[in-house]
Structure formats: C-alpha cells, structure tokens
C-alpha angles and dihedrals in degrees: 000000000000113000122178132184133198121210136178107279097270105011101111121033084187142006134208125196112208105200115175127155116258098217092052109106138157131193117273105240086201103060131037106254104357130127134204140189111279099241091189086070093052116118132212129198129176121222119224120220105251103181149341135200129175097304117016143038117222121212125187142186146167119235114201122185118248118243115245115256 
C-alpha cells in the first residue's frame, strides 16, 4: 500500500506511520481474563519526504504486509 500526506511547508521535520492488526490479541498477564494488543507485533515505517512546493511538503511511504509467522 502507498500512502502520501501532505502537510503545511515546515510543519514535520519527520513522520512515522504505526501499522498493527487489529485481531491480533494476547492475554493480558496483569488481569484474569483479559486480553490486550500485542504491542511486539506492532510495525513502524518512516515516511520520506517526496516533494514540496510553496505551500506544502509531500511524504510518502510503502506499507507492505507482514508475512504470518
């Protein structure tokens, strides 16, 4: 997946994209029968800035889907 962003010329001198699947849980050590996001599965990408013009700056970054383990 692409994604792009356009952002006021100046405004971000760097972006992070935080990905994670939504049906992937764990259970939650702290409570009895509760369950929590597994935050080790979690992926970061960094977007590149790609262009800028006048006004705007322009990042960019390819998300790929992890493969199951």
């Amino acid at each position: 997946m692409h994604l792009r962003l356009r952002v006021a010329k100046g405004e971000a001198q760097s972006l992070q994209v935080v990905g994670w699947d939504p049906y992937h849980w764990k259970p939650d050590p702290t409570a009895n029968a509760n369950w929590s996001l597994d935050r080790d599965r979690f992926i970061y990408d960094q977007m590149q800035k790609e262009h800028s013009d006048a006004f705007f700056d322009y990042w960019f970054v390819e998300i790929t889907q992890p493969r199951c383990a």
